[in-house]
VEXVEXMAR-867087 format. One line per 3 residues: number of its first residue (from 1); their letters; for each residue x, y, z of C-alpha. Coordinates in steps of 0.1 Angstrom, whole numbers, plus 5000, padded with zeros to 4 digits. Layout:
// residues N
NUM	A	X Y Z ~ ...
//
This chain:
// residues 93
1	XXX	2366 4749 2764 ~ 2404 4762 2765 ~ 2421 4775 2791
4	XXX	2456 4793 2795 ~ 2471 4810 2822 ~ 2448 4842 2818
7	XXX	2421 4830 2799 ~ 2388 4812 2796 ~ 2378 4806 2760
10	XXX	2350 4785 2748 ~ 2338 4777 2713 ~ 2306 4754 2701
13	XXX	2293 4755 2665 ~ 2261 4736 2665 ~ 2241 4735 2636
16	XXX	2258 4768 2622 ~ 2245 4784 2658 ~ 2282 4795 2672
19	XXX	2289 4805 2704 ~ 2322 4822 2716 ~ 2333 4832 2746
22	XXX	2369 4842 2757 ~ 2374 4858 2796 ~ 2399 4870 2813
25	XXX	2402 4849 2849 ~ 2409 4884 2866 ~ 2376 4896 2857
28	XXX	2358 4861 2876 ~ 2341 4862 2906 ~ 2336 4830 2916
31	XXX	2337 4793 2901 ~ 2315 4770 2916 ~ 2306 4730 2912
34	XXX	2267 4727 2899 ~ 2239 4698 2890 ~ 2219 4700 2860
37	XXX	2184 4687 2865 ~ 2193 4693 2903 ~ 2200 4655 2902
40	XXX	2232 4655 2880 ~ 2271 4664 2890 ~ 2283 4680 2858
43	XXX	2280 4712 2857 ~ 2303 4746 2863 ~ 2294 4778 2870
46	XXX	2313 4810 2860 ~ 2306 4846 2875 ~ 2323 4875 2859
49	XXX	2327 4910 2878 ~ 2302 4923 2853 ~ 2269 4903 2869
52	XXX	2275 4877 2837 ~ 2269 4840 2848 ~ 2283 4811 2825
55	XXX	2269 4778 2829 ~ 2290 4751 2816 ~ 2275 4708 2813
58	XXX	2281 4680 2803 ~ 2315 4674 2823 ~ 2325 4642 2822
61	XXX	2357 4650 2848 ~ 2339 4681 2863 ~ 2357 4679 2892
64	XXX	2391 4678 2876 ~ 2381 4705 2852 ~ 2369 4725 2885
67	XXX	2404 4723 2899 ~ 2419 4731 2871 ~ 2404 4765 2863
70	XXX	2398 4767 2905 ~ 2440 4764 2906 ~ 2447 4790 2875
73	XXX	2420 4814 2885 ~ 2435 4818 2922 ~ 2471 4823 2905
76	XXX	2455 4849 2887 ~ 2441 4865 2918 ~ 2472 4862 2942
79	XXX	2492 4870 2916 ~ 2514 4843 2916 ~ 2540 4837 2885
82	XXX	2531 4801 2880 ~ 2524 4792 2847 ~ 2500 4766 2836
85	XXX	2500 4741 2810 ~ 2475 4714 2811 ~ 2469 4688 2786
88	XXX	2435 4674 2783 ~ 2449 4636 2773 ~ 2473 4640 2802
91	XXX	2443 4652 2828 ~ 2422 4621 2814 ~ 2450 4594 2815
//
């Protein structure tokens, strides 16, 4: 997953099975913090303004990543001229 200051892009290749997704964060909804198995903490949900959901596991920091794109998503939306660089190795540090 890589995020900028108007985007949400991810990319997976598994076994030659890619998946590629890049949106806009004035075009989300809503972010929320969800379980896997019901049981599990790891998860985030994304829901675009075109009835798309995006569910994202396997966080190890899910709450830190759910900041993150909760922060840069409501610049985006109150249209604040903050920019955003994040580092993953300085997030996980």
């Amino acid at each position: 997953m890589y995020l900028s200051q108007n985007y949400l892009c991810f990319y997976a290749n598994i076994l030659n099975w890619k998946t590629i997704l890049c949106l806009k964060f004035q075009d989300i909804v809503g972010i929320t913090r969800e379980k896997t198995a019901k049981v599990i903490s790891n998860a985030i949900e994304i829901k675009s303004n075109k009835a798309e959901k995006y569910f994202f596991a396997s966080f190890v920091t899910r709450d830190k990543t759910y900041s993150i794109m909760h922060r840069i998503w409501r610049a985006g939306i109150d249209d604040q001229v903050d920019f955003f660089f994040f580092s993953i190795a300085e997030k996980t540090n």
